[in-house]
C-alpha positions as CSV (number, residue, x, y, z in Angstrom):
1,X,-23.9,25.1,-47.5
2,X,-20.7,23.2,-48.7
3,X,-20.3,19.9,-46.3
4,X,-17.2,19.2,-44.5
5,X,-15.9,16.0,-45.3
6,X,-12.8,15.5,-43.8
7,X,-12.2,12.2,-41.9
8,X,-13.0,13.2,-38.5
9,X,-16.2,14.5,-39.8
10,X,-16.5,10.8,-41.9
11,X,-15.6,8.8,-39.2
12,X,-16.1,10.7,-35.7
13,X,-16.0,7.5,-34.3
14,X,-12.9,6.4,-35.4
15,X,-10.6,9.6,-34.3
16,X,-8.3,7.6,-32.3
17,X,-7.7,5.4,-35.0
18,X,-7.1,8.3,-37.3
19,X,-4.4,9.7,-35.0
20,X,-2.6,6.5,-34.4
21,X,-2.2,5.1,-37.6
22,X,-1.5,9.0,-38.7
23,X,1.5,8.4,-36.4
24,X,2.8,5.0,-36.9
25,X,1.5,4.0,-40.8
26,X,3.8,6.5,-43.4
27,X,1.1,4.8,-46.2
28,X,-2.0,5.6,-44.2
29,X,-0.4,9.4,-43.7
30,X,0.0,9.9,-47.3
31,X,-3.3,9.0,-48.2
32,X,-4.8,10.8,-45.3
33,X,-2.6,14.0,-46.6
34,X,-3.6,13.5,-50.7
35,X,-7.0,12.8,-49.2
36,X,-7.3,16.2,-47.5
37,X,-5.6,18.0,-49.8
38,X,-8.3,16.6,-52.6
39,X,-11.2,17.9,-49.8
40,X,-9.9,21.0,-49.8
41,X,-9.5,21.9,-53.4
42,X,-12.9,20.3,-54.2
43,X,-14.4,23.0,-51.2
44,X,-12.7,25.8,-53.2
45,X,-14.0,24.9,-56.4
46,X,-17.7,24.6,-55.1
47,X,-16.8,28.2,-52.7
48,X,-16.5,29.8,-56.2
49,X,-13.0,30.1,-54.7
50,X,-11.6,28.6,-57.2
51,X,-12.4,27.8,-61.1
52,X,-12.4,24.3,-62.2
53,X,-14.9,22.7,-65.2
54,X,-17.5,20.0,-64.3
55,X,-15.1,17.4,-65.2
56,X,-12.2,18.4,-63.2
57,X,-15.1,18.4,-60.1
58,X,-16.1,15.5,-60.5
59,X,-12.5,13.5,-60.9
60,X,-11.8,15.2,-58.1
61,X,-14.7,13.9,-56.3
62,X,-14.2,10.5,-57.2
63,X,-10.7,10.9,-56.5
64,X,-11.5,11.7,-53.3
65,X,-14.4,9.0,-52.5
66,X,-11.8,6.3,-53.1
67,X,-9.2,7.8,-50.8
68,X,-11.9,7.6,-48.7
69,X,-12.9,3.6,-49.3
70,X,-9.1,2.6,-48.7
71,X,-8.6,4.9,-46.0
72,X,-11.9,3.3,-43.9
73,X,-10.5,-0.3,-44.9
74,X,-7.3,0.5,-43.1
75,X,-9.3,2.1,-40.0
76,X,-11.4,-0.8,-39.9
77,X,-8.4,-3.5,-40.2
78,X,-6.4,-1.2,-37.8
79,X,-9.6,-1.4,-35.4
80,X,-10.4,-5.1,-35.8
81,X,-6.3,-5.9,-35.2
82,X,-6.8,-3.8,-31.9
């Protein structure tokens, strides 16, 4: 089974956050857009959907896991400066 990982599955806590800063923060909605836009072609690739090699995968994946990292930070600040 191939894991959802978009942000509101990451951080179901934090959906309030995700919406507002969606919203108000064009640097936050960027990286929220790349972000999901990595998710999904990573979910293609592993849904045989799509043909990528290993390496491709896996920059994708790492790609995406640092998207993630900044994206929490600015939750978390965003949180903490609410």
């Amino acid at each position: 089974m191939i894991e959802h990982h978009d942000l509101h599955h990451e951080f179901p806590e934090m959906g309030e956050q995700i919406r507002e800063l969606k919203m108000k923060d064009r640097h936050f909605a960027r990286l929220f857009d790349e972000y999901h836009d990595i998710d999904r072609e990573v979910r293609k690739i592993e849904e045989q959907v799509e043909a990528a090699s290993d390496e491709r995968l896996e920059e994708l994946k790492l790609r995406r896991l640092h998207l993630k990292d900044e994206l929490y930070g600015m939750l978390k600040q965003a949180t903490a400066e609410a």
